[in-house]
N, C-alpha and C positions, 0 to 999 in steps of 0.2 A: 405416557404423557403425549397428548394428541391434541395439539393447538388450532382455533380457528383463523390464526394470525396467518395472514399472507405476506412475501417477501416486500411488496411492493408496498405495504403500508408502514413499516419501516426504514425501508434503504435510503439512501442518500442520493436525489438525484443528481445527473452529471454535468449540470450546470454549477453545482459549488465545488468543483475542481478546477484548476489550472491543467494544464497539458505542456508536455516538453517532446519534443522528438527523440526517436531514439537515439540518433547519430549525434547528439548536441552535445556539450561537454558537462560536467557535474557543475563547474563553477556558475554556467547558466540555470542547473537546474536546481543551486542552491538560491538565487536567486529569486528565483519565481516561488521557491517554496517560503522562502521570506514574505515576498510581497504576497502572497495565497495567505499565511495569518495575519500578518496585518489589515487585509481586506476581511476577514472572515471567513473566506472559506474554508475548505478542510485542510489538514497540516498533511497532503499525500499527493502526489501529484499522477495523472494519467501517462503512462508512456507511451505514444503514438509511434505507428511505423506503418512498413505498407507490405499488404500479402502477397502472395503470389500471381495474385490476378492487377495488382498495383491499387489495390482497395484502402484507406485509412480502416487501422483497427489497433487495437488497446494490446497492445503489448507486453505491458507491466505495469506497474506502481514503483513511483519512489517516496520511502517515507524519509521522516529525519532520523529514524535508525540506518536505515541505507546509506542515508550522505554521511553519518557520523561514522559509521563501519565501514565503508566505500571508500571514506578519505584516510581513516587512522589503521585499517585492517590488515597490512602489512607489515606495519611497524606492531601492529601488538603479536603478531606470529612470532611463536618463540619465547615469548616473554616470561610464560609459566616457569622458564629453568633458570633466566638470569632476573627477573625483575625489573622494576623500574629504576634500576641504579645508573643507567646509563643514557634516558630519556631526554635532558636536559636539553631544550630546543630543537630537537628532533622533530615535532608536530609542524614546526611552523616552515622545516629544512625540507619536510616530505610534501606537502600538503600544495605546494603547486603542484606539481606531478600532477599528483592524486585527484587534480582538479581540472585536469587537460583528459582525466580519464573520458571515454563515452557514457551516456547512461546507460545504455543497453549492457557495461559492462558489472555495474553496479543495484539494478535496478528486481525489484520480484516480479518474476516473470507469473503472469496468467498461469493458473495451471487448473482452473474448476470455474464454469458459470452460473449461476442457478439464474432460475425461469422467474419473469415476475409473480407470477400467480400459484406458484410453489409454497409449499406449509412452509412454515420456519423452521418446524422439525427435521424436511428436509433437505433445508439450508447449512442448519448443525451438521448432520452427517456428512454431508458435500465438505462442510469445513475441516472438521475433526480428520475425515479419510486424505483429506489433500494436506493436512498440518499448513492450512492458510488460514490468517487473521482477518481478510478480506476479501472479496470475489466480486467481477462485477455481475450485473443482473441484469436479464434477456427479455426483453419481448418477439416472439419470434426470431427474427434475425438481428434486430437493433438491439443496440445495448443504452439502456435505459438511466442507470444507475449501480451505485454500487453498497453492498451491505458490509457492515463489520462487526465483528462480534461485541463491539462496546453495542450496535444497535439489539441486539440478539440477548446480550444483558441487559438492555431496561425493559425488555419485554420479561425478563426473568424477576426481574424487580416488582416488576409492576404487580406482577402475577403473584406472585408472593404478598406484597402490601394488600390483595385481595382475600386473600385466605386467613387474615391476623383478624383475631375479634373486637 
């Protein structure tokens, strides 16, 4: 399967994301991921931080799987041997803490970038070999955008509704 689909006619550019720093706490960055749907944007936020030359760069993503396993993932440790028998108010006992956390302690860290002008085929690979759901996307050194595999399936979609007679 050999697609003429380029990354960059997919992706999501990086203007419909919000941005949080990395050092800021999760209850800000649950914030912003509120106001980011309500606005429309995407429900994931960019993690900014600074290189080692003191350069702004993408750090990670925060999704609302992050903030929800971020805030409650301590308390479910363990769980599998005694259950939820002893939960009762617990969420609400833990979930300051868990909210004074940093995002950089919570957060999916980068770990693959594909190139804008890159097949999508091998954007898959890139994804599948890093077990990442999203990555962002490169035009030379700037980073442009970011792709997700929900984009990577309506190209699968699409392509398929093309083949039905």
């Amino acid at each position: 399967m050999h697609s003429k689909t380029i990354v960059e006619t997919v992706m999501h550019p990086l203007h419909q994301y919000s941005a949080v720093g990395e050092d800021e706490r999760v209850d800000r960055a649950l914030e912003l991921l509120s106001t980011a749907v309500l606005t429309g944007k995407m429900p994931h936020l960019m993690v900014i931080g600074k290189d080692r030359h003191a350069n702004e760069t993408i750090r990670g993503f925060v999704s609302p799987c992050d903030i929800v396993f971020g805030v409650a993932g301590h308390v479910l440790r363990g769980s599998e041997r005694v259950g939820p028998i002893f939960w009762e108010g617990l969420l609400e006992n833990e979930a300051p803490e868990a909210f004074s956390k940093r995002v950089s302690e919570i957060m999916a860290p980068v770990s693959v970038c594909a190139g804008s002008s890159q097949n999508i085929l091998e954007a898959i690979f890139l994804l599948n070999k890093h077990r990442a759901s999203f990555m962002p996307v490169v035009r030379r050194t700037e980073v442009v955008g970011v792709i997700h595999l929900d984009d990577i399936l309506k190209v699968l979609v699409g392509m398929a509704s093309r083949k039905k007679p």
